[in-house]
C-alpha positions in Angstrom: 0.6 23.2 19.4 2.8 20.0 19.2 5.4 22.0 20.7 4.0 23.0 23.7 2.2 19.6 24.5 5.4 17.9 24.5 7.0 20.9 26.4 4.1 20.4 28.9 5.2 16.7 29.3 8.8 17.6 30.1 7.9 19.6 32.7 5.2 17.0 34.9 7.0 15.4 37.5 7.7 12.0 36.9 6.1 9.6 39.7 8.8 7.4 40.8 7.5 3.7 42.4 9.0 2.7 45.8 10.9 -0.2 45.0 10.2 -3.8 46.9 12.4 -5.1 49.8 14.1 -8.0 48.3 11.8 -10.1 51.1 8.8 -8.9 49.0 10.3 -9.9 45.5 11.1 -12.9 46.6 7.6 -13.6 48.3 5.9 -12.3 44.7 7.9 -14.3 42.7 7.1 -17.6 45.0 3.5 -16.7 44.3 3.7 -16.5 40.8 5.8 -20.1 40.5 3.1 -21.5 43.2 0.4 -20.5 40.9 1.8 -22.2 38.0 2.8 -25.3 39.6 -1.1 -25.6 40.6 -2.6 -24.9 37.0 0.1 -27.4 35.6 -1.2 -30.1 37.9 -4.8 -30.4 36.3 -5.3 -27.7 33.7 -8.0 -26.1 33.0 -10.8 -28.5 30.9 -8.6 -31.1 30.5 -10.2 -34.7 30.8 -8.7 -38.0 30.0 -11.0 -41.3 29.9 -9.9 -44.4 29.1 -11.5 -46.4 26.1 -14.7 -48.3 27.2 -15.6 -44.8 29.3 -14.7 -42.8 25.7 -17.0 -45.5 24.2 -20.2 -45.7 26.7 -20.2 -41.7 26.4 -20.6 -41.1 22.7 -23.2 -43.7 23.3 -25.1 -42.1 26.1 -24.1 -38.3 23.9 -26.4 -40.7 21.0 -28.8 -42.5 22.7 -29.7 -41.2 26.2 -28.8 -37.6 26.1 -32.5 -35.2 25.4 -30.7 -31.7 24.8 -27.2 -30.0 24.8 -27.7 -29.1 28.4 -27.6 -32.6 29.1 -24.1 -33.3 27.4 -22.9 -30.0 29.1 -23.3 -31.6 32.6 -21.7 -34.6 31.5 -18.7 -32.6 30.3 -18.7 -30.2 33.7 -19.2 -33.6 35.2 -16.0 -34.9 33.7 -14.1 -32.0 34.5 -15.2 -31.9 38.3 -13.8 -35.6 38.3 -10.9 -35.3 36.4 -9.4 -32.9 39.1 -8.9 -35.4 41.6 -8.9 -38.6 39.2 -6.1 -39.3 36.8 -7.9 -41.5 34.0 -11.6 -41.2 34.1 -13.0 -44.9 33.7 -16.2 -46.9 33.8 -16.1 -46.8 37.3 -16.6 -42.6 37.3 -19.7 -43.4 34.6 -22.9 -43.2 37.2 -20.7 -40.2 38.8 -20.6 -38.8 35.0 -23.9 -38.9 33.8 -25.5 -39.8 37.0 -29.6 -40.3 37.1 -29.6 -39.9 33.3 -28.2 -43.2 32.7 -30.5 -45.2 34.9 -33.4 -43.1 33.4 -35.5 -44.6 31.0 -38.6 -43.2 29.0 -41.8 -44.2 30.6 -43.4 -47.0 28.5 -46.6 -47.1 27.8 -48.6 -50.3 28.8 -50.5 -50.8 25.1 -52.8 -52.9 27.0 -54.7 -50.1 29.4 -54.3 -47.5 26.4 -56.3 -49.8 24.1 -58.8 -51.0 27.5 -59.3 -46.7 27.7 -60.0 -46.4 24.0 -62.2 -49.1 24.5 -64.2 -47.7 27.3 -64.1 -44.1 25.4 -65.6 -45.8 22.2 -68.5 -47.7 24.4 -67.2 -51.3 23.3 -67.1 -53.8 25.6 -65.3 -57.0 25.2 
């Protein structure tokens, strides 16, 4: 049976590609150097912050930030900026992180909670 399959191959007619004008070559293989000259100018998720930005994210990544999807918007924020930026600095950090780091939790005034506990309990001061 081995035989006659590779008999069978022997005889199928071999397709034979048109070969490209040299003017085509040379336009494919511009293309291909284009496209790596633009992916070595910023690659891919590749961000660099100086040290005060470096520092006043981990503390934000601590402090501020309420869930993962939170750092992953300051990370795709980064990114966004780092391909028209050079060094990321403190300068880029409301751009970065944006209305999380002016966000604050709401604080509670302990003074109407206790006047409401107050009223709830029936004393009067």
């Amino acid at each position: 049976m081995k035989k006659m399959d590779f008999i069978r191959n022997l005889s199928k007619k071999t397709v034979v590609q048109e070969s490209l004008s040299y003017e085509d070559a040379l336009l494919a293989r511009l293309e291909q150097q284009a496209t790596k000259l633009q992916e070595a100018e910023n690659p891919i998720d590749v961000v660099t912050l100086d040290i005060p930005l470096l520092i006043r994210i981990m503390e934000y990544a601590r402090e501020d930030a309420k869930t993962d999807m939170d750092l992953h918007n300051v990370a795709q924020h980064m990114i966004e900026l780092s391909k028209s930026s050079q060094t990321l600095s403190m300068n880029d950090y409301d751009h970065i992180v944006g209305q999380h780091a002016t966000e604050e939790p709401a604080k509670t005034d302990e003074g109407l909670d206790m006047q409401m506990i107050k009223m709830l309990a029936g004393i009067k001061r």
